[in-house]
N, C-alpha and C positions, 0 to 999 in steps of 0.2 A: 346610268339608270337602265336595272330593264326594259327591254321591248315589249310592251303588252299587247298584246292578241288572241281574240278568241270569237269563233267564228263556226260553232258547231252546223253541219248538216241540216239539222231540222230548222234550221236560223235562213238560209239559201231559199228551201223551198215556201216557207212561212212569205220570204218578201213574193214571189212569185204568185200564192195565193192572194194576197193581199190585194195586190194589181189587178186581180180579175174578178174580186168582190165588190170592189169600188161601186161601181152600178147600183148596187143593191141596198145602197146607206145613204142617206140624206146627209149628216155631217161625222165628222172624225172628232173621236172625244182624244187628243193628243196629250197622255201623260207624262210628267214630267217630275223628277225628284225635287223641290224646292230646296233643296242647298247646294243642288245642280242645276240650273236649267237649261241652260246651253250645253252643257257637258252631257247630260243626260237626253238631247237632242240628239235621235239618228239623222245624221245629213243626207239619207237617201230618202228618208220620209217628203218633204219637200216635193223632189225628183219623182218621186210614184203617186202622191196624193192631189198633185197639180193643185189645180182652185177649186179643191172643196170645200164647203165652211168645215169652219173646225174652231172646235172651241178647248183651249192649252186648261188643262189639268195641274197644279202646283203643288204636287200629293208629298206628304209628310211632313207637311206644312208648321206640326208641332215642334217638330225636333228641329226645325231649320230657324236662323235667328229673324223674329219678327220685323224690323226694322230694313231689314236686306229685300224679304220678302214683299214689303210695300214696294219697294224702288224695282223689283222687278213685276210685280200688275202693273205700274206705272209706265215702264220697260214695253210692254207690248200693247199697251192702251196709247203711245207713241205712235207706234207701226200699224193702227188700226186692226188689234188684234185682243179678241175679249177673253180675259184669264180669271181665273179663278182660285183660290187657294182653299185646299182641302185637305182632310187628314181621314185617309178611309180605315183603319184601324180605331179613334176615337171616335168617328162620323161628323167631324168637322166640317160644317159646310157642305157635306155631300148634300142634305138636302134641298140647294139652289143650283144645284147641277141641270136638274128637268127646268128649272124657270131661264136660266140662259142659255141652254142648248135654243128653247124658243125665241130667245133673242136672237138668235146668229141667224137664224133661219126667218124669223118673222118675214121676208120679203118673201124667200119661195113659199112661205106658204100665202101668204098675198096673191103671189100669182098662180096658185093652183086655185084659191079659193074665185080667183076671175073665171078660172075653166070649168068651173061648178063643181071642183072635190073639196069636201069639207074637209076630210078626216085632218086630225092633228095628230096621228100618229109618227112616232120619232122611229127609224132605224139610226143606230149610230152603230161606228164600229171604234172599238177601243185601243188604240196603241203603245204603246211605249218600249223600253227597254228592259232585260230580264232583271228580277228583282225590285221595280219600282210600285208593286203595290195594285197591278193590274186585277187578280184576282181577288183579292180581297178590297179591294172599292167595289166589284161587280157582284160580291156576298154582301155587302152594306146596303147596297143600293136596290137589291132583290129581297133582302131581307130574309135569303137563306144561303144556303151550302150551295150555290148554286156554280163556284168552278172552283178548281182544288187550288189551294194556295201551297207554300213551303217557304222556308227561311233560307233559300237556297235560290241561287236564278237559274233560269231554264226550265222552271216544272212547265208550264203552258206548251203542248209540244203539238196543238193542231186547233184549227178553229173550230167554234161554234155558237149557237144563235143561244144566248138566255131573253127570257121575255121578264122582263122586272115590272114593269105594270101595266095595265091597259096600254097604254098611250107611248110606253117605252120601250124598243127592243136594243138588245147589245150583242154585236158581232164581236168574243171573244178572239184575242188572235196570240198568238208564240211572242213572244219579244224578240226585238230582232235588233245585235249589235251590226256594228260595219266591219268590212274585212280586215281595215287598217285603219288605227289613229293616225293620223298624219302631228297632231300634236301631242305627244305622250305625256301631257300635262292633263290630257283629259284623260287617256287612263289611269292618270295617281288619284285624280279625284273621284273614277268610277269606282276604284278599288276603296278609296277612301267612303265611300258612302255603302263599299257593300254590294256591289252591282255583278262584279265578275267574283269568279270562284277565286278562296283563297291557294288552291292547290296548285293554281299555274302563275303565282306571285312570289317573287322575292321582299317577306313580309318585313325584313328589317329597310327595305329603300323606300317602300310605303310609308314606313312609319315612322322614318328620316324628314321624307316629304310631307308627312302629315305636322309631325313637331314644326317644322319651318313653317307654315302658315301657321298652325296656333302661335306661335313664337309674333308673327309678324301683326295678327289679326285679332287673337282671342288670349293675348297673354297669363293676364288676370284667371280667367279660368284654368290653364295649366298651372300655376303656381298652386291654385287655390288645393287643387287637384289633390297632385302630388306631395304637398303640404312644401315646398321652395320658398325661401325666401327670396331670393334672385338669380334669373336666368339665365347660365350660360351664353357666350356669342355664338357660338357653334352648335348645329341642332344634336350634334353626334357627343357632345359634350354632355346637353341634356338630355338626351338617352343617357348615360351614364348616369348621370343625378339619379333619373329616375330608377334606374335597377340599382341604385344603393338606398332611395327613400323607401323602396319595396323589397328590398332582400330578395332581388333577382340575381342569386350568385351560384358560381359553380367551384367545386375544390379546390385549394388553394386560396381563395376570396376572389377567382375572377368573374367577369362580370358574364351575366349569364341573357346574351341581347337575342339571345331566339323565344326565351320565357317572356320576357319585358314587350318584345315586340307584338304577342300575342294579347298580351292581358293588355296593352295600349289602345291596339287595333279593334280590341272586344268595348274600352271603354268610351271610347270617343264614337263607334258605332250603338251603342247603347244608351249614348248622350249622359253617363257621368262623368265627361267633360263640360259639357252644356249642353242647349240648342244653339248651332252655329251653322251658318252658311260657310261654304265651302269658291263660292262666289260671288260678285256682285257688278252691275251690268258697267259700271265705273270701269272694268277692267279691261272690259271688250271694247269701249269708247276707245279708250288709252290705246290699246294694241291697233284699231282703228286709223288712228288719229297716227299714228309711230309708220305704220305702213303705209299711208297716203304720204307721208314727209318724206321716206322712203323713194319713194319714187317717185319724186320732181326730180 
């Protein structure tokens, strides 16, 4: 399996702004891809945002499978942590974003209102990783062109202050990945969701790795897909199905797995696979539970 890594410049200085904004924002609205959420978690967010409220963003919430996505609000309603599932391209739920951001905060503002400040106004600053929807939940939610979006990660390349209503401001910020996966399982699934640039990917081991989970998790929809009757044991086998049920071939009749892995990688980020999670918090228990046994 390739090494994925990707860790542009503007990505360095971004976390180092970040840390010295903190002050200036009441809570952290913490975006997250919902058929990622763990995966789509930068590990150094934690480490730089100490104990601020923060209230987890579960964005793209349509395209990820319904069912997965209740067990993970459930997931962080454990950990005493308030989520929310949203979809800032259809405006899914964005508008209970302003009513539990005051809930995370209800206390500070309890205790500002002992010290005689009324105001209810919100600073939040908005984070996540590139490509997850940041800028375009902060056009929903302003209800203009108010930060430039692209179907590409990495446009966000410096901060700044949008004010979306009286009562609301937003500390726009870069997306910021980490220098290294340590589990290269999270970058099959970043790249599976579209997060990192396809130009530093070898797109047929993605799309190796992608068939193996739908194979294991979303059968039914691959079959339905690709119009199969029955699914190879080998996910490299169903690549092949699939560049013969698609006339993905090259002279001679061989198979043509650079074309296939394209039009796969476009269709299952496009959801005419389905709406499917790509994780479920079941998994992280298991690996949990495997490395505590581990080491007795």
């Amino acid at each position: 399996m390739q090494i994925i890594q990707w860790f542009p410049g503007h990505m360095a200085k971004a976390r180092r702004e970040i840390t010295e904004s903190l002050a200036k924002v009441d809570i952290i609205f913490e975006l997250y891809d919902a058929r990622i959420p763990l995966s789509s978690k930068n590990p150094m967010v934690d480490e730089i945002v100490g104990k601020k409220p923060r209230l987890v963003l579960l964005n793209k919430a349509s395209i990820a499978d319904p069912k997965v996505t209740k067990e993970w609000i459930k997931y962080y309603k454990d950990k005493g942590i308030v989520a929310l599932d949203i979809d800032s391209i259809n405006g899914y739920n964005v508008n209970k974003i302003v009513s539990y951001a005051y809930e995370v905060l209800k206390d500070e503002f309890a205790k500002k209102e002992k010290r005689g400040i009324k105001s209810k106004t919100i600073k939040a600053m908005i984070i996540g990783i590139p490509n997850v929807g940041k800028s375009t939940l902060i056009n929903r939610l302003a209800k203009r062109k108010a930060a430039t979006t692209g179907d590409k990660p990495g446009v966000t390349k410096a901060q700044s202050w949008i004010k979306v209503t009286d009562d609301l401001f937003l500390l726009d910020t870069p997306g910021i990945l980490w220098p290294k996966f340590e589990d290269q399982m999270v970058g099959v699934k970043l790249a599976m969701a579209g997060s990192i640039k396809d130009d530093i990917l070898n797109l047929e081991q993605i799309t190796l790795a992608s068939i193996k989970y739908m194979k294991d998790n979303y059968a039914s929809n691959l079959m339905d897909r690709y119009n199969i009757t029955e699914l190879e044991d080998d996910e490299k086998l169903i690549l092949d199905q699939i560049c013969k049920k698609r006339g993905c071939l090259l002279k001679g009749g061989l198979l043509d797995y650079d074309r296939a892995s394209v039009m796969f990688m476009n269709d299952l980020r496009n959801t005419r696979i389905g709406a499917m999670s790509y994780e479920r918090p079941a998994d992280f228990e298991a690996e949990n539970e495997e490395g505590a046994s581990e080491s007795l």
